[in-house]
N, C-alpha and C positions, 0 to 999 in steps of 0.2 A: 437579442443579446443573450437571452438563456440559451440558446442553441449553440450560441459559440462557447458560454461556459462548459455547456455539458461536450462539446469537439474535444476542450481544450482537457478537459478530467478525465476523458474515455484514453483521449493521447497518454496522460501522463498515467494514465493506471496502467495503459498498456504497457508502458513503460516500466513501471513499477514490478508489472508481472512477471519482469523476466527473471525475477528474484523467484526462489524456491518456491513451489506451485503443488500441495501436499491434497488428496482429494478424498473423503471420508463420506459416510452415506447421504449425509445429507447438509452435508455444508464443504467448500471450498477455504482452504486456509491459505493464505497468501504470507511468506515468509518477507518482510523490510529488515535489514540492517544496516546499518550506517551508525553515523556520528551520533548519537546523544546526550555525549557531553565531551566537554576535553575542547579542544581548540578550533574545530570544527561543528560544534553541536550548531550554531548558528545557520549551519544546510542542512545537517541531517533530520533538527526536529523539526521544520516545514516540509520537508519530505513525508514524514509520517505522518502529517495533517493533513497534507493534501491526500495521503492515500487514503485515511479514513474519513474524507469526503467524497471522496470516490467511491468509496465503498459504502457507506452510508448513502447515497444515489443510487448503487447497483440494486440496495438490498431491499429501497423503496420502490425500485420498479418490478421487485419479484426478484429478485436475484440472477443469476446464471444458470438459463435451462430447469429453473427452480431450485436450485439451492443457494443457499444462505451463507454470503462471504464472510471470513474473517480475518481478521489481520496476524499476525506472530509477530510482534518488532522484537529486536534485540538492537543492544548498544554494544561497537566497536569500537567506541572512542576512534575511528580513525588509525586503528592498531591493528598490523596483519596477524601480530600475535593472540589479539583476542576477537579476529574475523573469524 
């Protein structure tokens, strides 16, 4: 059962990663945006849990190639104007 959770967090990080991917000496920043609040917050902020469960996993196993992830979320409310 843990193996499937950890399939299903790796899928959805991978997922997650195709969002802006910023690299620094020694940690990995992972850009999320999405909904936060506004009429859609109800996807956007289980998005951002699941990513820092994912990422809280990666950072337990040593990280990425050894370094150390982090997240950047910002809120779009679901607005191109404030994407």
């Amino acid at each position: 059962m843990l193996d499937s959770i950890s399939k299903t967090f790796t899928i959805l990080f991978l997922i997650i990663a195709i969002a802006t991917i910023a690299y620094a000496d020694d940690t990995i920043h992972l850009g999320v945006a999405g909904a936060h609040s506004g009429d859609l917050a109800s996807y956007g902020i289980p998005s951002v849990r699941a990513a820092e469960l994912v990422v809280d996993l990666i950072n337990k196993r040593g990280g990425v190639l050894g370094k150390k992830v982090e997240i950047w979320s910002e809120d779009d409310a679901c607005k191109p104007e404030l994407a």
